[in-house]
C-alpha positions in Angstrom: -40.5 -21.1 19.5 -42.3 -24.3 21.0 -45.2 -25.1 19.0 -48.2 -26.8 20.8 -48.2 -30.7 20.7 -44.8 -30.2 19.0 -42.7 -33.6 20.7 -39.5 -32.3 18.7 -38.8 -29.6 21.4 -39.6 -31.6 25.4 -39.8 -29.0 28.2 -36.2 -27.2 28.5 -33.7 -28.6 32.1 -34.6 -25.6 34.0 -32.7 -26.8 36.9 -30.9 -24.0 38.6 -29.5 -26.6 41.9 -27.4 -27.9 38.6 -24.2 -26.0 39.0 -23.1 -24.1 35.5 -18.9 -25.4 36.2 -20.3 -28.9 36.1 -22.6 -28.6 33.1 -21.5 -30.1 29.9 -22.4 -28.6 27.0 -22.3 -29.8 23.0 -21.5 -27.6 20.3 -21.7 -28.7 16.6 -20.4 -26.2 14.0 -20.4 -26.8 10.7 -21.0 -30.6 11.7 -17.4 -30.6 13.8 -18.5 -31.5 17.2 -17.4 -30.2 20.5 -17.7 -30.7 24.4 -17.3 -28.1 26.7 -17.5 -27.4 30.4 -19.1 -25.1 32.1 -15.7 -24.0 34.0 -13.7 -23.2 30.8 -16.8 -21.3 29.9 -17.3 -19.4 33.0 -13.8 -17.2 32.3 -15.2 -15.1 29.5 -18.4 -15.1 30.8 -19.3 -12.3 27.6 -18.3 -15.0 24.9 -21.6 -16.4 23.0 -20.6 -19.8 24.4 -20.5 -18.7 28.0 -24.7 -17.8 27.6 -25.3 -20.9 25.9 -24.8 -21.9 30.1 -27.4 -19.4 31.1 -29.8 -19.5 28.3 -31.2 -23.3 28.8 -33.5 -21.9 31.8 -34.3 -18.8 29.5 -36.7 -20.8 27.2 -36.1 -21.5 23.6 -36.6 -17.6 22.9 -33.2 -17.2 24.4 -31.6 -20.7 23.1 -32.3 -19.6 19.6 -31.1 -16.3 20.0 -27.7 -17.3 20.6 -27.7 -20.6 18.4 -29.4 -21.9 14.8 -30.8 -25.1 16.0 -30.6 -26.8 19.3 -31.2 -30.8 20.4 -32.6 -30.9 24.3 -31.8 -34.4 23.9 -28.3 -34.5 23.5 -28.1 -30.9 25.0 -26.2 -30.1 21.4 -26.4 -26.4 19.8 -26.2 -26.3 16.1 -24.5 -23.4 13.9 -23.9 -22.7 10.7 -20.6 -20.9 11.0 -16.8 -21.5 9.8 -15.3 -24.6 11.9 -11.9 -23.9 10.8 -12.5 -20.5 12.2 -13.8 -21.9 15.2 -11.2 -24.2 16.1 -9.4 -21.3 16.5 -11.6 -19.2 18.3 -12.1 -21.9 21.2 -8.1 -21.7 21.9 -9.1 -18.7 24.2 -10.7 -20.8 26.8 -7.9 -23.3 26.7 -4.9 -20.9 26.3 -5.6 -17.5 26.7 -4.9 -16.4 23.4 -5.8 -16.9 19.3 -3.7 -17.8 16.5 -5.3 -17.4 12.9 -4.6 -20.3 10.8 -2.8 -20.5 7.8 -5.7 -20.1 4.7 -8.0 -18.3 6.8 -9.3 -14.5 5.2 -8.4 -12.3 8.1 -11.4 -10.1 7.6 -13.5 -12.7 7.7 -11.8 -14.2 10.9 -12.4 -10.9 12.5 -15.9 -11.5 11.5 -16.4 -15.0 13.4 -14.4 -13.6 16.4 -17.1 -10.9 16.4 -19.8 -13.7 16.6 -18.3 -15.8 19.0 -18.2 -12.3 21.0 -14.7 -12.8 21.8 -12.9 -9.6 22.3 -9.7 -8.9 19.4 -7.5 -8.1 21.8 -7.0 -12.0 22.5 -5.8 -12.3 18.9 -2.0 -12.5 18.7 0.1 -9.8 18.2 1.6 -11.8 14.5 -2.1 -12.1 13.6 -3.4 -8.6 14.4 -0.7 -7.6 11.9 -1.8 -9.6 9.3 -5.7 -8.0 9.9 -4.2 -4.7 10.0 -2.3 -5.3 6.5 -6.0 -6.6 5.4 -7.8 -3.5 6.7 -5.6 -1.1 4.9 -5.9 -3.2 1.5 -9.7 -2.6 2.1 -9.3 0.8 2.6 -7.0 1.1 -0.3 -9.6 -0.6 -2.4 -12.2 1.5 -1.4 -10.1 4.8 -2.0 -9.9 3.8 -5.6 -13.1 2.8 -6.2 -14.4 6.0 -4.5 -11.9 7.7 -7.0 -13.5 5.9 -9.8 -17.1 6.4 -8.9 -16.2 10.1 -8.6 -14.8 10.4 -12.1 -17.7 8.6 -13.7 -20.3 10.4 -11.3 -21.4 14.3 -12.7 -22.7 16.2 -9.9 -26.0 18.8 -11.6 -25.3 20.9 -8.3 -21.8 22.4 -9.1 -20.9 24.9 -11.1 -19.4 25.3 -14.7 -16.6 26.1 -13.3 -16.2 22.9 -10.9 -16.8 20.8 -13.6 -14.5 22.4 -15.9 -11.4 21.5 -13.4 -12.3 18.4 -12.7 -12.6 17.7 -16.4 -8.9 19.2 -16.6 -7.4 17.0 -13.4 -8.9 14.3 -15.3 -7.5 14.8 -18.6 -3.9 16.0 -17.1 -3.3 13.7 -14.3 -5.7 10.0 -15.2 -4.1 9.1 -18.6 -6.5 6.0 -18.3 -9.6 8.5 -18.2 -9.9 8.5 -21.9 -8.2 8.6 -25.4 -6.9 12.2 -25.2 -5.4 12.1 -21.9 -3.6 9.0 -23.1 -2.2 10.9 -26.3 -1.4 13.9 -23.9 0.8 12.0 -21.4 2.3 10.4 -24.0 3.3 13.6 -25.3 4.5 15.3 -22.1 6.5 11.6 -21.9 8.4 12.9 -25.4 8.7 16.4 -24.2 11.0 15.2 -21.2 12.9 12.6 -23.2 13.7 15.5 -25.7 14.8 17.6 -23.5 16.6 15.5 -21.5 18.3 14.4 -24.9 18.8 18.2 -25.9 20.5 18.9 -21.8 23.1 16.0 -23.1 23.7 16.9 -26.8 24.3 20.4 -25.9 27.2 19.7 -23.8 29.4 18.1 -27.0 31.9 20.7 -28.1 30.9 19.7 -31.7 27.4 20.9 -31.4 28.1 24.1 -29.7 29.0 28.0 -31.3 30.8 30.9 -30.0 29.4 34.0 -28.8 30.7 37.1 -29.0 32.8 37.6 -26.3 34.5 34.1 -27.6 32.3 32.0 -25.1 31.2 28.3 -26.1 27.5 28.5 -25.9 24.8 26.0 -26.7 23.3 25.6 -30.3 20.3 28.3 -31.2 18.2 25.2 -32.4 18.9 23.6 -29.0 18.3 26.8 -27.1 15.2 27.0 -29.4 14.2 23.4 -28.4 14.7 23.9 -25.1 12.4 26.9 -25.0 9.6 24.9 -26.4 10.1 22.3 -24.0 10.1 24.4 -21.0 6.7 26.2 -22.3 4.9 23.0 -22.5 5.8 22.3 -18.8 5.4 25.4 -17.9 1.5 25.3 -18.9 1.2 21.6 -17.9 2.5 22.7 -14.4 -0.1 26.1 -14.5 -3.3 24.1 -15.6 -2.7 21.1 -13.0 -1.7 23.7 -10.4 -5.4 25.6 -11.3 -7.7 22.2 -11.2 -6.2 20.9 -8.3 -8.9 20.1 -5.5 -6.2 20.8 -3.1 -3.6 23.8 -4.2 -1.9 23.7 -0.7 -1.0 19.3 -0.7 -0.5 19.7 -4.8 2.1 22.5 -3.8 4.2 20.5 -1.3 3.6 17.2 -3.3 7.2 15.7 -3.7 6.5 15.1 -7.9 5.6 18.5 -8.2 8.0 20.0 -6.2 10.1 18.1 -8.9 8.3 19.9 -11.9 9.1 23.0 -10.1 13.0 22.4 -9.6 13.0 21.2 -13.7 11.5 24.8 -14.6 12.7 27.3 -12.7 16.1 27.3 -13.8 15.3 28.2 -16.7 13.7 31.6 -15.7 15.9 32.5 -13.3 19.0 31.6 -15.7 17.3 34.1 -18.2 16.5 36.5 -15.9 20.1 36.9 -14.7 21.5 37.0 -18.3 19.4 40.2 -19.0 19.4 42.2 -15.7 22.1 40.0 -13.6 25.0 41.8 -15.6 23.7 45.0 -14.1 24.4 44.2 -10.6 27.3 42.2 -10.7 30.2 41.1 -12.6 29.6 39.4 -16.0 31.6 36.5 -15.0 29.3 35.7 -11.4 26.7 35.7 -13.8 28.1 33.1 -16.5 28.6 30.8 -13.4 25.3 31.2 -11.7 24.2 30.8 -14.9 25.6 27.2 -15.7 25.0 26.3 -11.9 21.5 27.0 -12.8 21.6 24.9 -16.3 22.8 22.0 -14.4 19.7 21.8 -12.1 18.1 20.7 -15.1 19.2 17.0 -14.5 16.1 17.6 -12.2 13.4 16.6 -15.1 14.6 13.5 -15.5 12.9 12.7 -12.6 9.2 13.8 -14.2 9.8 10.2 -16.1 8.4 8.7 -12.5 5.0 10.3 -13.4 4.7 8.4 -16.3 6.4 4.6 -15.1 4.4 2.8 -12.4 8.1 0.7 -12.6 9.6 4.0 -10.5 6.9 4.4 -8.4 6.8 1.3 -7.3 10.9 1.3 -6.8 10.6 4.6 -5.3 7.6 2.9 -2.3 9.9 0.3 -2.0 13.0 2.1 -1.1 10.5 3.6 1.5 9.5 0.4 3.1 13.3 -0.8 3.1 14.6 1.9 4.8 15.5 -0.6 8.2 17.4 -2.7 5.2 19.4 0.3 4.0 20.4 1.6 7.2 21.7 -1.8 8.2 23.7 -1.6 4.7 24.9 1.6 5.4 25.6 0.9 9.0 28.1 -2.4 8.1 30.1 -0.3 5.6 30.3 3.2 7.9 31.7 0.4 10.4 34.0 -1.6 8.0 35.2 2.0 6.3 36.2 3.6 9.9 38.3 0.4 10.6 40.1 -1.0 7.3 41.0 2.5 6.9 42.2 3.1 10.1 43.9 -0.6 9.7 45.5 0.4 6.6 47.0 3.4 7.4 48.7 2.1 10.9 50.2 -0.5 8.7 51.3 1.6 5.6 53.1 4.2 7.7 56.3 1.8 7.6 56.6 2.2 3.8 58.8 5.0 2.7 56.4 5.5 0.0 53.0 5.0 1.4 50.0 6.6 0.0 48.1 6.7 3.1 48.7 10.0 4.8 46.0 10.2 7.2 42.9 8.1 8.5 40.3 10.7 6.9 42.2 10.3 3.7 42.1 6.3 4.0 37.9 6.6 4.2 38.1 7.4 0.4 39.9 3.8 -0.5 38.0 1.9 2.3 35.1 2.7 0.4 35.7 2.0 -2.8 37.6 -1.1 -1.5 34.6 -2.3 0.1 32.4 -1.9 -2.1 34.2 -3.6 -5.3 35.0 -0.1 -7.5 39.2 0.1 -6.6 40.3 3.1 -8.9 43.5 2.2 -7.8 44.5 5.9 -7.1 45.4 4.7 -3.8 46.4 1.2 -2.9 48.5 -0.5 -0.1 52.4 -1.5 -0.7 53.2 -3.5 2.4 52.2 -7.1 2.7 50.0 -6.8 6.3 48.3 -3.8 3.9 47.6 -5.8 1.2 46.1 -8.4 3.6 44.3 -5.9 5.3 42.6 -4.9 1.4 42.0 -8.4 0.9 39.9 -9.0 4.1 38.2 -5.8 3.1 36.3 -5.8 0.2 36.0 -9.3 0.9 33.8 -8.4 4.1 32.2 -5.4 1.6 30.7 -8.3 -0.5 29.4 -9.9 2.5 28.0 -6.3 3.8 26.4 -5.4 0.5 25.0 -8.7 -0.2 22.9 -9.2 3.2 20.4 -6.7 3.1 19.7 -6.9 -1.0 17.5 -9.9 -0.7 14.9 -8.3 1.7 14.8 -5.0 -0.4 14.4 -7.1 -3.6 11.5 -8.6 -1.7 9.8 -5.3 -0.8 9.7 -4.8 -4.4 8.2 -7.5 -5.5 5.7 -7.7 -2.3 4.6 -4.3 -2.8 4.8 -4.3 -7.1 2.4 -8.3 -6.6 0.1 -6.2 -4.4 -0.7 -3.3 -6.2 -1.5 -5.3 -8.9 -3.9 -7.5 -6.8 -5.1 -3.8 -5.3 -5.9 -2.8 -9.0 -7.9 -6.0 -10.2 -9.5 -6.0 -7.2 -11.2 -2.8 -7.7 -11.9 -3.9 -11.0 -13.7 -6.6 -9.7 -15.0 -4.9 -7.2 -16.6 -2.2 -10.0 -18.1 -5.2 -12.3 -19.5 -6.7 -9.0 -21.4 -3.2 -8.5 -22.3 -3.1 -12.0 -23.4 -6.6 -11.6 -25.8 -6.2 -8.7 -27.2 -2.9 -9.9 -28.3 -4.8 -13.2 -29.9 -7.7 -11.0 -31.5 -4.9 -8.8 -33.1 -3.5 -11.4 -34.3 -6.5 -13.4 -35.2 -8.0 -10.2 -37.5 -5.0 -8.7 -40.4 -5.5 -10.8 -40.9 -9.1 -10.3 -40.2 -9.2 -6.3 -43.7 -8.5 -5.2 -45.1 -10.9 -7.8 -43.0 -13.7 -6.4 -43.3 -12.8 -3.0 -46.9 -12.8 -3.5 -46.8 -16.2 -5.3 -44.5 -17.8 -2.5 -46.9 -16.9 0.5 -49.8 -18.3 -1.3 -48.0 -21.5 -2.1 -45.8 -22.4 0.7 -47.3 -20.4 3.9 -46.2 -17.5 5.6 -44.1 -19.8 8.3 -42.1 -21.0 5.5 -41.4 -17.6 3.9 -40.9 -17.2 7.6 -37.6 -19.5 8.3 -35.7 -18.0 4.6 -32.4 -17.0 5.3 -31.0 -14.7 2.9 -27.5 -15.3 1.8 -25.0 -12.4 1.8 -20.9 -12.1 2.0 -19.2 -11.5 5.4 -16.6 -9.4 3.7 -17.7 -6.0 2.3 -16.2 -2.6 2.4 -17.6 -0.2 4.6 -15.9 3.1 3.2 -17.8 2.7 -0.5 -21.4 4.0 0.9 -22.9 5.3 4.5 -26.2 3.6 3.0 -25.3 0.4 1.4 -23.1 -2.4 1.9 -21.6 -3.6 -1.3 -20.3 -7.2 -1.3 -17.0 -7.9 -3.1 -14.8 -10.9 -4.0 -11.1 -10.2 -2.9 -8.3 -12.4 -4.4 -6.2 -10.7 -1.5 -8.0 -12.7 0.9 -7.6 -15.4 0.0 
């Protein structure tokens, strides 16, 4: 505002003959100076620099609505913003389009676009990628420390009940909860490497007895073992199953459809043993039986409950499934000619092992990819040529697409880790300001009281309070709580 008898600020050009695509305009950001013309303006007319045009015969209400300081002087607008950002940002009047720099936090580049008022959709298609991969480490942060929060939190208004299954989630499925839920998925850790090592030691002919009708049966102490084990998972299964929040998504959850595959066997084997022979043939029953035992191979896979390590294989198979299919594309393509090769150029051999095309698939792949049982192998020189060529172009197939899906791993094992310290940080960083809000509360008035008297209300007046662009909007509907991201940077 223009203060009376103020010289800084002389009477703003109100000149409307001027034409705006002539004007010439100064812009100083972060002390990197720029010119501009009123006619590379004038396309986004919506853009904050297109009104800088249009605001000079506003008055200084509107000049330092869009702008921190301005010089009527040199006709020279002054912000305080990024000016890497904004050499960026001033590539749409010039070329159409953005390109983020390399260094540049996404999030807070969508910020200074926001400023600027240009629109995202001028951001490049490689970049938009990039602030869509930032946007869903956000949200990921947020989800966990919403999860956090909602562990620590005790709500008075639920029931006894409520509480009591979120106490048992918590101490069945959040080993890092506290020192019993550790102990306890430790222990369900031992139960399935015990009876995964009972499922392998009861299969030595040594450690097995004979029944009475002369059949080779597991040990009783195995058997007895294996009882225990299956109990244990059996009320693991029933108590997680009871304090889930969400029975239908816990059902059709891949890991617990697992757990179910590891226990049922084991019921429905004993149930046939008892009443099966009643029904049908003893002997149907002795192989559904061991048909049954041998989906027990299943709980082998509860291990991935308790290793991060197969998790994070198991999301990385997921994001490399382009690199498999091109894997398994090359070989379906080398298997369906080698073999067809080899057994065009075999059939001259009295003794050729090749007897059909279908039949040569089985040595084309293990040819091509480096096993060779040798069950089946060519006899005639252009065959042996043709074997050569062929699991020397399996190397080459196999060996392409490993180096992306190693990649994935590491990308996605590097950035779970940064997801998890970041929502560490992001916890002490709460802890941290709720400690300074406190302590700062009671002395607030006394110092604002204290400033007024000292320095004037048009000093207090012109105090700019500091804050972070980046924050995460999903943690609170009422507060904003700032965060430092390592991903960002």
């Amino acid at each position: 505002i223009k203060m009376a008898g103020d010289s800084r600020f002389p009477d703003v050009d109100t000149d409307v003959s001027e034409r705006n695509e002539e004007m010439e305009i100064v812009v100083n950001v972060g002390g990197v100076r720029q010119v501009f013309y009123g006619d590379n303006l004038n396309q986004y007319p919506e853009t904050r620099l297109a009104e800088l045009i249009n605001c000079l015969s506003g008055g200084y209400d509107s000049i330092f609505s869009l702008c921190d300081d301005y010089d009527p002087g040199k006709r020279e607008f002054y912000f305080d913003r990024d000016p890497d950002a904004f050499k960026c940002i001033i590539d749409v009047y010039y070329f159409g389009e953005i390109h983020m720099k390399k260094g540049i936090c996404p999030i807070c580049f969508k910020n200074e676009m926001e400023f600027w008022k240009v629109d995202l959709k001028f951001l490049d298609d490689c970049c938009k990628t990039h602030l869509s991969e930032k946007k869903e480490e956000l949200e990921e942060i947020a989800r966990r420390v919403q999860l956090i929060l909602d562990d620590l939190g005790v709500d008075a208004s639920e029931s006894r009940w409520k509480r009591c299954q979120k106490y048992i989630w918590k101490f069945l499925e959040k080993p890092e909860s506290s020192y019993p839920a550790r102990v306890i998925a430790v222990l369900s850790f031992l139960f399935i490497l015990i009876s995964s090592i009972v499922m392998c030691v009861g299969t030595i002919p040594d450690m097995q007895v004979t029944d009475a009708e002369g059949n080779r049966v597991e040990h009783p102490t195995l058997d007895s073992i294996e009882t225990a084990c299956i109990g244990w998972f059996t009320m693991e299964y029933v108590l997680r199953l009871i304090a889930s929040p969400n029975k239908l998504h816990f059902a059709l959850s891949f890991m617990n459809i697992v757990d179910v595959l590891a226990i049922l066997p084991f019921y429905v084997s004993l149930t046939l043993t008892h009443l099966g022979a009643k029904l049908m043939e003893l002997s149907n029953v002795q192989q559904a039986v061991q048909a049954l035992r041998i989906m027990r191979i299943a709980r082998i896979f509860k291990l991935a409950r308790h290793s991060s390590g197969l998790q994070t294989l198991t999301y990385a198979l997921k994001r490399s499934f382009k690199e498999l299919g091109l894997l398994l594309m090359y070989l379906a393509v080398g298997i369906f000619v080698f073999s067809a090769l080899g057994y065009t150029m075999e059939q001259s051999h009295p003794e050729t092992l090749f007897k059909s095309i279908p039949q040569s698939f089985w040595w084309a792949i293990i040819t091509m990819t480096t096993v060779g049982y040798g069950d089946i192998y060519p006899k005639t020189t252009l065959g042996k040529l043709n074997a050569a060529i062929s699991f020397l172009c399996g190397v080459i197939a196999i060996a392409l697409p490993i180096h992306p899906i190693i990649n994935n791993f590491v990308r996605y094992y590097n950035k779970q880790r940064v997801l998890e310290t970041a929502a560490k940080h992001e916890l002490e960083l709460m802890e941290l300001n709720s400690a300074e809000g406190k302590a700062a509360s009671s002395k607030s008035e006394f110092e604002g009281l204290v400033r007024e008297g000292k320095e004037g209300p048009f000093y207090s007046s012109r105090l700019k309070v500091s804050h972070s662009d980046t924050f995460i909007h999903l943690l609170s509907e009422d507060k904003h709580y700032r965060t430092r991201l390592q991903s960002c940077k």
